[in-house]
N, C-alpha and C positions, 0 to 999 in steps of 0.2 A: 468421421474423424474423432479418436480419444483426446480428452484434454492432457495436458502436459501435467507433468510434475515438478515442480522446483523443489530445489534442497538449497537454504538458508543457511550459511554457514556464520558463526556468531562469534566472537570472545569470549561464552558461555557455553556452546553446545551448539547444534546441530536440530533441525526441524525442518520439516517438508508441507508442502502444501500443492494441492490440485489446482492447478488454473482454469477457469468456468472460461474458454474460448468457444467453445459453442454456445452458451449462455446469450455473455457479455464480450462479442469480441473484438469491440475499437477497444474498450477497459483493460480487457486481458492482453490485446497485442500490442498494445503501448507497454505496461509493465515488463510482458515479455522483452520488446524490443531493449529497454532499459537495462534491465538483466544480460541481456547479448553485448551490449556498448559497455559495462563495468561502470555503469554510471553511478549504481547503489554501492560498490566496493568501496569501503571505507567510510562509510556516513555513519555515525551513531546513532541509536533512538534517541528521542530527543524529547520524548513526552512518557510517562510511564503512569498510569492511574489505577491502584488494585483496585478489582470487580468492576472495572470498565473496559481499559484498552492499553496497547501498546503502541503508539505511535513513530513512524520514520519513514524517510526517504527525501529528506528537506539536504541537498548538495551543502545548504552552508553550516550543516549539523557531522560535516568530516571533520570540524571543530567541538568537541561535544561539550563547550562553553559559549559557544556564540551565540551574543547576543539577537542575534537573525535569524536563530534554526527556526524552523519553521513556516519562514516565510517563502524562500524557496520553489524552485522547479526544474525542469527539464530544459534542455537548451532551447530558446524561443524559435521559430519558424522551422523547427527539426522534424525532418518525415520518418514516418515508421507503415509497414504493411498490414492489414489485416489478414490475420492467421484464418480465415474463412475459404477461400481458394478462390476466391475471387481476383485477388491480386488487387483489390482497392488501396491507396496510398492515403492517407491521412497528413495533415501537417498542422503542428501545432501552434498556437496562435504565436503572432511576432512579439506580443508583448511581454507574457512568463513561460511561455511554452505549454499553456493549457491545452484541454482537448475538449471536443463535444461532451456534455449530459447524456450518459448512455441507461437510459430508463426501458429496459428489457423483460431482463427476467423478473420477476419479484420472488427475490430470494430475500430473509429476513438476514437483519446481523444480528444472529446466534454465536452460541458461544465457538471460539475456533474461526469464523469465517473471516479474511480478509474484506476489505470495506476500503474504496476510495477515499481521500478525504478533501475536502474544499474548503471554499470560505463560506459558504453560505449563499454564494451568490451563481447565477447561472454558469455554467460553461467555465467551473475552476478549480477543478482538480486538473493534475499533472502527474506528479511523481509521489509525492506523499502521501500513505494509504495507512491504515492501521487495522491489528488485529484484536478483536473481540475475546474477552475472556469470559465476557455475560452475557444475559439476554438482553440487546439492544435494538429490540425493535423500534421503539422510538427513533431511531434514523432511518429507519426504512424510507424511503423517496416515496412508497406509495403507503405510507400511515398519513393520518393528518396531521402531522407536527410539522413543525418550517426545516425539519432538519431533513435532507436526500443524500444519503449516502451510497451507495449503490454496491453489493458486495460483488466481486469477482472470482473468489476464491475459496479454497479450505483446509486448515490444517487438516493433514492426514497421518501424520508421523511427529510425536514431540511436543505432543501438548503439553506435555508439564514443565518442559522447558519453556514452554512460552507463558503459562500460569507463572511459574517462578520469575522470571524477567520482570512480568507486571506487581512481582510483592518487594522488590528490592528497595531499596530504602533511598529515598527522592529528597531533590529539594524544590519547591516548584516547580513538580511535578517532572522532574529532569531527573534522573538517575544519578547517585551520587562517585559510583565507582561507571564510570561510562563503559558500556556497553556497544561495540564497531562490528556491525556487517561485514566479513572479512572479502564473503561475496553469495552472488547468487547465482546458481546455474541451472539448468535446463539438463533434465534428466534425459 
């Protein structure tokens, strides 16, 4: 089975990315899932850091002032398939709509790769992911630092659109001119 390709379509431009579903595939088939239900359509970045990351997919950043982005997720107890062929069902927790720590591959977050994001705490990412403009190993889940980020993905079309996206001019660390996911599709 080839991985997928999404194309990002932005307020800015246009960029694509491989989806690691053989990889990492509860990681990859929840985002995909997301992508299929239009759930990312209309959310802003909501975090922007030059030479580190771009971060989004926080639902309450459809506002790209809210006080809340960030904290965010998926709809809580919501099922999605694993793209493996197995036909396994996943459901996400009742609380934010998290999903399992999926510690697989060890893929670093290099520059370009998409990367889950969480709190730091076991079993919490959801929908909010962010892309690597640097070398971030340092979140790698398998370095010794407290950070696990676990990458899924990688830009493969339009990196410099997503380098530029992370040099725009912020205010705590929010994008000044906001920046909306118009949507994401499945190539």
């Amino acid at each position: 089975m080839s991985n997928p390709t999404v194309v990002f379509d932005t307020t800015e431009g246009q960029f694509e990315a491989e989806i690691f579903v053989s990889e990492m595939p509860v990681t990859a088939s929840n985002f995909l899932d997301l992508c299929e239900t239009g759930f990312y359509n209309g959310i802003h970045f909501h975090r922007v850091i030059p030479s580190f990351m771009n971060q989004f997919g926080c639902p309450f950043a459809k506002n790209p002032k809210a006080p809340n982005a960030g904290t965010g997720g998926p709809p809580p107890g919501s099922k999605f398939t694993i793209r493996d062929g197995t036909g396994k069902v996943v459901q996400r927790d009742n609380r934010e709509g998290c999903i399992p720590d999926e510690f697989a591959a060890k893929i670093t977050n290099a520059p370009g790769t998409l990367s889950m994001a969480n709190t730091g705490s076991p079993n919490s990412g959801g929908s909010q992911f962010f892309i690597n403009v640097a070398d971030n190993s340092f979140l790698d889940f398998f370095s010794p630092g407290e950070s696990k980020h676990p990458v899924f993905g990688r830009i493969t079309k339009g990196m410099d659109l997503v380098t530029k996206i992370s040099q725009v001019q912020t205010r705590d660390d929010c994008p000044v001119k906001p920046i909306m996911m118009k949507s994401i599709t499945i190539k």
